[in-house]
KEKE-3310 file (N, C-alpha, C; in steps of 0.2 Angstrom, whole numbers, plus 5000, padded with zeros to 4 digits):
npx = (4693:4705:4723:4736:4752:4765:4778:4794:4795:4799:4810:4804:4790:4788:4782:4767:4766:4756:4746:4745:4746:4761:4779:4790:4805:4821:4822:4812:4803:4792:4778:4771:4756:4755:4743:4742:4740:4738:4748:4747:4750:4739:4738:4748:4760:4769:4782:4791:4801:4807:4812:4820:4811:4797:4787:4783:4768:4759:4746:4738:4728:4721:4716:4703:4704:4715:4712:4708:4706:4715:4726:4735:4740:4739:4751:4761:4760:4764:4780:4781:4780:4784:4797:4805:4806:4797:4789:4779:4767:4764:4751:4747:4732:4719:4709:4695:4695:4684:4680:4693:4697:4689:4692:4706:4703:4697:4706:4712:4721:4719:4715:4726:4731:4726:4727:4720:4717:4729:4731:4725:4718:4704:4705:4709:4723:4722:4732:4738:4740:4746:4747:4762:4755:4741:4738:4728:4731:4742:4746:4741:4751:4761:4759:4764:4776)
npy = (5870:5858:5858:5851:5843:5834:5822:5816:5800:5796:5791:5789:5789:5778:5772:5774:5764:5754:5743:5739:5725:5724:5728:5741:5740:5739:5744:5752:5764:5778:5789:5803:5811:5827:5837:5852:5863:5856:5848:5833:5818:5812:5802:5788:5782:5766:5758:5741:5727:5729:5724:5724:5731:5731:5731:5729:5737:5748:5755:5767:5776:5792:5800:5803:5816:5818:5813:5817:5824:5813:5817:5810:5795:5798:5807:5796:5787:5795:5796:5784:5776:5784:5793:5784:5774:5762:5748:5739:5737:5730:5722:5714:5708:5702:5691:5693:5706:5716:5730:5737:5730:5732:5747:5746:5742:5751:5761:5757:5746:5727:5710:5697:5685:5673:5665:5652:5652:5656:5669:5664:5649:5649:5659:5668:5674:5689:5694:5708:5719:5732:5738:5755:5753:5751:5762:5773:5786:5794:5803:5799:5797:5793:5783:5772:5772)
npz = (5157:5159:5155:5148:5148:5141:5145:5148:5153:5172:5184:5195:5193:5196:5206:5199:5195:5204:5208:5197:5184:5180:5182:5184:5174:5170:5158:5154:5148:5143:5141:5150:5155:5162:5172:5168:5178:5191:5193:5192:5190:5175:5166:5160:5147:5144:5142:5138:5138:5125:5107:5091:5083:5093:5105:5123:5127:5141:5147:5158:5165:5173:5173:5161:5154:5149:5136:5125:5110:5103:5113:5125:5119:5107:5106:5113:5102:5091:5097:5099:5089:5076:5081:5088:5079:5076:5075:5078:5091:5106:5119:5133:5139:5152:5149:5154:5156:5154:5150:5147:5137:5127:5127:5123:5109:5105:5103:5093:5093:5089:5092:5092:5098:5107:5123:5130:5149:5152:5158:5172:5179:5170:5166:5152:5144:5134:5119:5111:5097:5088:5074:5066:5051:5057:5065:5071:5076:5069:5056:5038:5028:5037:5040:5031:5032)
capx = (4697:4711:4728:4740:4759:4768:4784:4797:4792:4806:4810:4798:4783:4787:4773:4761:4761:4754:4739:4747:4752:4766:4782:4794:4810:4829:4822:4806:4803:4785:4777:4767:4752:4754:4740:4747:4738:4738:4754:4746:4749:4732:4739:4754:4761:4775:4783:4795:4804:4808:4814:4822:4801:4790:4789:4776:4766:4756:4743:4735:4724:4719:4711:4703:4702:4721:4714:4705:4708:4721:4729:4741:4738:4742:4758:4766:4762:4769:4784:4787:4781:4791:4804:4808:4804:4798:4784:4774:4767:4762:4747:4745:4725:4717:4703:4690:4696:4680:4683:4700:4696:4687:4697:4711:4701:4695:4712:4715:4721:4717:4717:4731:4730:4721:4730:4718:4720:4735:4732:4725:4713:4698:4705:4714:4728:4725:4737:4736:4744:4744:4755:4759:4748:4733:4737:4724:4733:4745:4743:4740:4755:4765:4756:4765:4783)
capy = (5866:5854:5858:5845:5843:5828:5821:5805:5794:5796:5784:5794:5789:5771:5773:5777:5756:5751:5738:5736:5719:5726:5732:5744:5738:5744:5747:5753:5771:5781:5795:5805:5817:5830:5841:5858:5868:5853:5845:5830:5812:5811:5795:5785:5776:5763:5751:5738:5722:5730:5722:5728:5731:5726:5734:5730:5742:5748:5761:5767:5783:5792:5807:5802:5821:5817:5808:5821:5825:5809:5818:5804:5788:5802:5807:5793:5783:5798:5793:5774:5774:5789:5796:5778:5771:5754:5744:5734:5738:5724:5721:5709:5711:5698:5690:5694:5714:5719:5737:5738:5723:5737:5751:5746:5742:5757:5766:5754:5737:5722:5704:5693:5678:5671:5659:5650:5650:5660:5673:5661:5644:5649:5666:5669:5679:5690:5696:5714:5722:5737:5741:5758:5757:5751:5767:5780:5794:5795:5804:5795:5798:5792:5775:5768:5775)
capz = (5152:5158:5150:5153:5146:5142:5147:5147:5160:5175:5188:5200:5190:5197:5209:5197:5191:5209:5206:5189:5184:5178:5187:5183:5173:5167:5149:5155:5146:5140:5140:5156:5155:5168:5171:5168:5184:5196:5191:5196:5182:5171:5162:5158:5143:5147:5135:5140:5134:5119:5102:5087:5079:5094:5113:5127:5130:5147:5149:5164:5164:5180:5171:5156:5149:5145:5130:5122:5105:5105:5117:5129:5116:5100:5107:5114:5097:5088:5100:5097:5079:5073:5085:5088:5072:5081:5070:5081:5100:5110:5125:5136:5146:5156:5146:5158:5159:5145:5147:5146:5131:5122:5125:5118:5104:5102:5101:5087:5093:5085:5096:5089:5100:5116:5125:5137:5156:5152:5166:5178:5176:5170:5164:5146:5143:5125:5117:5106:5091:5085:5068:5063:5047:5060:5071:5068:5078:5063:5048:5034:5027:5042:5045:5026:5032)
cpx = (4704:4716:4735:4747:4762:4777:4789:4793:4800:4803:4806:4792:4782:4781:4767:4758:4758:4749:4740:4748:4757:4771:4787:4801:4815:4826:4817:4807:4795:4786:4769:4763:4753:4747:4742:4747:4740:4746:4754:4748:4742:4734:4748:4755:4765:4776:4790:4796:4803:4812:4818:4814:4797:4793:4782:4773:4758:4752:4737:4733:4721:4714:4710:4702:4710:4720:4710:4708:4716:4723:4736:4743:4739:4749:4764:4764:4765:4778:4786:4785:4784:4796:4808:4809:4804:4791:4775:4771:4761:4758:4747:4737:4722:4711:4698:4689:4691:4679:4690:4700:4695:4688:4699:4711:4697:4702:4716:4719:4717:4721:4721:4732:4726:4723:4724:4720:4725:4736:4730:4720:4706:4697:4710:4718:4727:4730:4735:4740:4740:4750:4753:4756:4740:4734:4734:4725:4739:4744:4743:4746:4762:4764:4761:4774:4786)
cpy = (5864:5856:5855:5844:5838:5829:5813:5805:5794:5791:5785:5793:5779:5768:5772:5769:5753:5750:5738:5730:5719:5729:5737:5742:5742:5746:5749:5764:5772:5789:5797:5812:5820:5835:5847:5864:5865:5849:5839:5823:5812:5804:5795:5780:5773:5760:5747:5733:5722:5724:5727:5732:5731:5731:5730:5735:5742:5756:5760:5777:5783:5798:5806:5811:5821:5813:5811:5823:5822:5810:5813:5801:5793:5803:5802:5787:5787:5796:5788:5774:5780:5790:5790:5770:5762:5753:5742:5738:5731:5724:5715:5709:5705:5696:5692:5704:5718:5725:5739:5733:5730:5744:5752:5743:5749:5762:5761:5750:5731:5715:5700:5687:5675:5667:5658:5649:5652:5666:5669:5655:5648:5656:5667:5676:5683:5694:5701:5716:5726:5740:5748:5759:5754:5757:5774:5790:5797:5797:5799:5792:5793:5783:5770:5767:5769)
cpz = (5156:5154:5151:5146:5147:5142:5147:5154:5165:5181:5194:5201:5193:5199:5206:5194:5199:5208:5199:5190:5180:5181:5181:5179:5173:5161:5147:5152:5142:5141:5147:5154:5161:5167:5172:5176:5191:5197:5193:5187:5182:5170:5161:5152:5144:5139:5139:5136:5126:5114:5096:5084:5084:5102:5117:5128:5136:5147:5155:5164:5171:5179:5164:5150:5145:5139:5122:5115:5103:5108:5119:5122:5109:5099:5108:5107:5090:5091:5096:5091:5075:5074:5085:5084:5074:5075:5074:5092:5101:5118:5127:5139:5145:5151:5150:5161:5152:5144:5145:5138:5124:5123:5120:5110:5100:5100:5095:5087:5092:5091:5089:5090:5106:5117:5133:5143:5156:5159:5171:5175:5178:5165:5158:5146:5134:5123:5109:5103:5090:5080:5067:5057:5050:5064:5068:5071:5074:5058:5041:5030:5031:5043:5039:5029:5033)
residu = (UNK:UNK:UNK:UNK:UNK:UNK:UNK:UNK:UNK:UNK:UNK:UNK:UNK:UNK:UNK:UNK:UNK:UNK:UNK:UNK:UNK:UNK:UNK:UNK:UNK:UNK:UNK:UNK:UNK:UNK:UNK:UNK:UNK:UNK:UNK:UNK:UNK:UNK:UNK:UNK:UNK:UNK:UNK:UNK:UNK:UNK:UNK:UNK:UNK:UNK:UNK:UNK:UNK:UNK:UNK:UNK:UNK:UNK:UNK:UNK:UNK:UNK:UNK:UNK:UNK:UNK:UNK:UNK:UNK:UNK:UNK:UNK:UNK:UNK:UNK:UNK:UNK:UNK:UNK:UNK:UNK:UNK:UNK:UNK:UNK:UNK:UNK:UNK:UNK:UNK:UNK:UNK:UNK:UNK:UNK:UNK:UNK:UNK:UNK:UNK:UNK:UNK:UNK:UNK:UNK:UNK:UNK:UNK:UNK:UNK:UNK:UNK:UNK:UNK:UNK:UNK:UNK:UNK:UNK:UNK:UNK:UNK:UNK:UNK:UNK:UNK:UNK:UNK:UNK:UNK:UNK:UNK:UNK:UNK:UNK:UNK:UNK:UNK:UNK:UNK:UNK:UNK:UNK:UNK:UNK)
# end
């Protein structure tokens, strides 16, 4: 068994968006699974171009056992939707990205809008929400707050 420990996101873990299409900002902050034995990153959550309600968010998984009984994607939306009592998180992914499409459906985002030929001609750009009362890593209790 994997037992893996999370962390902020420090400016070390920059690296870890390479072949992202996403870079690094100033106001960039998350949450890091380490693997507790190998002390190697399993996954990252990002969020950037924050609002008062609303953040981008970036996920990149290198070890999916980090997701195991919510794991990563439990914590860091314990994070933004309570610690940081933030409302809304916000995804950008490629229309043509159909696993990553149905992921982030599976972890409980809801498509919002699809802008045609938005990532490139031919390619739509959609755009993802996730409120906390759709966040099912949340107690029941918590999703109304």
């Amino acid at each position: 068994m994997i037992f893996q420990r999370f962390e902020p996101m420090l400016p070390s873990h920059a690296e870890y968006f390479q072949g992202m299409p996403c870079k690094v900002c100033a106001d960039t902050k998350g949450i890091v699974a380490h693997c507790a034995t190998t002390h190697s990153v399993m996954g990252l959550v990002a969020f950037d171009s924050w609002t008062e309600n609303l953040a981008s968010v970036h996920i990149k998984i290198s070890n999916p056992m980090c997701l195991r009984n919510g794991g990563l994607i439990a914590e860091s939306c314990d994070w933004y939707f309570n610690r940081l009592d933030r409302g809304i998180m916000l995804g950008l992914v490629r229309g043509d990205l159909y696993k990553v499409l149905a992921f982030n459906a599976k972890i409980g985002f809801t498509e919002e809008h699809r802008i045609k030929d938005g990532y490139a001609v031919g390619v739509d750009q959609v755009m993802l929400t996730m409120t906390r009362e759709q966040c099912r890593f949340l107690p029941t209790q918590q999703r109304a707050a």
